[in-house]
N, C-alpha and C positions, 0 to 999 in steps of 0.2 A: 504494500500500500504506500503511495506517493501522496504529498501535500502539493498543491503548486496553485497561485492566488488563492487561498481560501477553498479551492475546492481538491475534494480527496480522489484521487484515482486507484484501482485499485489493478496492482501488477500481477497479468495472471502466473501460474505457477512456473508453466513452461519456462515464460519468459525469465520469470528468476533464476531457474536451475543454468540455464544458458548463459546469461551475465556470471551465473558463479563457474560455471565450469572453464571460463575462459580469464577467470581470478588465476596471479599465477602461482600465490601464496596460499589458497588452498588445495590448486594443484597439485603442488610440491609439497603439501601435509598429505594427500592422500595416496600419491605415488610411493611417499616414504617408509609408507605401509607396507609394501611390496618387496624394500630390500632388500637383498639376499644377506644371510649373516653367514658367511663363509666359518665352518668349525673345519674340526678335525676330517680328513677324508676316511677313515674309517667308519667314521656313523651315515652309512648310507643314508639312511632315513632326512638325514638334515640336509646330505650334499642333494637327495632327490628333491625335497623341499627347495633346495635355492634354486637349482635349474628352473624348475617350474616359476618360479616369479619370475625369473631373467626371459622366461617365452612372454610371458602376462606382460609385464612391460614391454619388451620388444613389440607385441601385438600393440597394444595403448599408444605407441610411439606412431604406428601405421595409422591410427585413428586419424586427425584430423591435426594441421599444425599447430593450434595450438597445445595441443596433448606432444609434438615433438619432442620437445629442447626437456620441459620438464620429466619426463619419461626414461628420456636418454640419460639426461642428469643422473638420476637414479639409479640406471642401470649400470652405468658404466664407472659407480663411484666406487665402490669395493670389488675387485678381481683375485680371484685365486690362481689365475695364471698369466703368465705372459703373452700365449698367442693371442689373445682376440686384438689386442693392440700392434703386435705384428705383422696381422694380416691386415690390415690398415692397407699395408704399405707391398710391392711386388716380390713375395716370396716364392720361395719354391724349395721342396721335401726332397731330398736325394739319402736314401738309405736312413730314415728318422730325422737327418741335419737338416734343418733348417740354412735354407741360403737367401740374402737378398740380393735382388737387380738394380738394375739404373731405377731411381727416385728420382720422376718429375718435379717441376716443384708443385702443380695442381693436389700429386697424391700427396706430397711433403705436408700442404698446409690441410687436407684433409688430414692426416695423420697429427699434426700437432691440434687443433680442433679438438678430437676426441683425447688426446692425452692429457687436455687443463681439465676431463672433466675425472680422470682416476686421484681419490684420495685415500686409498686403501690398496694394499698390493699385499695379501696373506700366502706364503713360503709357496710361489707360485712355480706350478710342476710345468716340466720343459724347456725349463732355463738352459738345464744342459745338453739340451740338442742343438740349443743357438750357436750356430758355428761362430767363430773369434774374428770373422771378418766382417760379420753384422753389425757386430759391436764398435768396432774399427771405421766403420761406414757411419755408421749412429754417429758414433761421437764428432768426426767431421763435417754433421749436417748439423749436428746443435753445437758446434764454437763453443762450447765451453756453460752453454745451458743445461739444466737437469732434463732428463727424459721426460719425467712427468712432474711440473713443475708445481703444482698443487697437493703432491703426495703430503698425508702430514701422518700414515702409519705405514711402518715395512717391517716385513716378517723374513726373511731369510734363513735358506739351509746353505753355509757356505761350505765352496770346493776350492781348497786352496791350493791348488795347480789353476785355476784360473778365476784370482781375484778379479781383473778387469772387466771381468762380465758382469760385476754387479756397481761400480763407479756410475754409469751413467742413470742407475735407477737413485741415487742418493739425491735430494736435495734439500735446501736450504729452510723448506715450512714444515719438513719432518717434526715431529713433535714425538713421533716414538719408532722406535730402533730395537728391534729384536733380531739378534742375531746367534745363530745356535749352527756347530759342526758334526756332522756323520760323523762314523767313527771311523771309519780310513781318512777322513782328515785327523781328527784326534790322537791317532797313532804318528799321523806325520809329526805334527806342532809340538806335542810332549808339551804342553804349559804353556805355549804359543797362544792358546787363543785370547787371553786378555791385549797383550799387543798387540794384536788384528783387529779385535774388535776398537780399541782405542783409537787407531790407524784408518779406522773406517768412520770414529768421528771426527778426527779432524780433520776427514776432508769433507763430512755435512757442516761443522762448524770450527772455520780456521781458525 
């Protein structure tokens, strides 16, 4: 119901639901509903639970633009692995490795897009298929920028025969740092890992 000179009008329902569904702060309350809460991969039950929100949303994102941007938000804020932001970009599987090609810059900026929207990255499987020349590639397209500039939690299993695979995931709005080694690193390191992980904050905070 509206006031306007003294006389009341009265807004039918429809039209209300349609002004609010295109609110983008209730949007973004009701999509947040939807979130995937990435646990441990052993409890089926929960990783089946998050897939299915991550189709729910991807469907809501097909909806109508304004359900877009807020939907995608969503989806794409907490990831438990590295490819979906990979494939972003022109890869290609040779024997599990992971290889990337020439990066235009159209897919470049498509690819950075969707990377301000990840602030969650939980000990994300497949890392170590990423062959060390993607990384080597990566890091020459971002000069010296974080991969995912918005990250503010990372979870890591690190492989310390190849640190440099995880430099370009570190950045500077991290707010939490978990970092933990298999045990064939722990065999390597022998007491090593408090200085790695050390090593790995000063370069999120010089």
């Amino acid at each position: 119901m509206t006031t306007c000179g003294g006389s009341t009008h009265i807004v039918p329902p429809v039209a209300a639901s349609k002004r609010a569904l295109q609110c983008q702060d209730i949007l973004n309350m009701i999509f947040s509903l939807l979130s995937p809460r990435w646990g441990p991969r052993h409890d089926k039950d929960l990783y089946k639970e998050c897939l299915e929100r991550c189709r729910t949303l991807a469907c809501c994102a097909r909806v109508c633009t304004s359900f877009l941007d807020p939907a995608l938000d969503v989806l794409w804020r907490a990831l438990n692995s590295i490819h979906p932001i990979l494939q972003l970009l022109p890869i290609t599987t040779i024997d599990r490795t992971v290889m990337l090609t020439e990066v235009t810059p159209a897919r470049w900026a498509r690819f950075q897009q969707y990377a301000q929207r990840v602030r969650v990255l939980i000990r994300p499987n497949g890392i170590d298929y990423v062959h060390q020349s993607v990384w080597m590639l990566l890091g020459s397209l971002l000069q010296g920028a974080p991969l995912l500039p918005r990250l503010v939690r990372l979870s890591l299993d690190i492989l310390v025969n190849r640190p440099a695979d995880y430099l370009c995931l570190l950045s500077p709005s991290l707010r939490n740092l978990e970092l933990s080694f298999n045990d064939n690193s722990r065999e390597i390191l022998r007491g090593m890992e408090a200085p790695i992980a050390l090593a790995f904050l000063q370069v999120v905070i010089p």
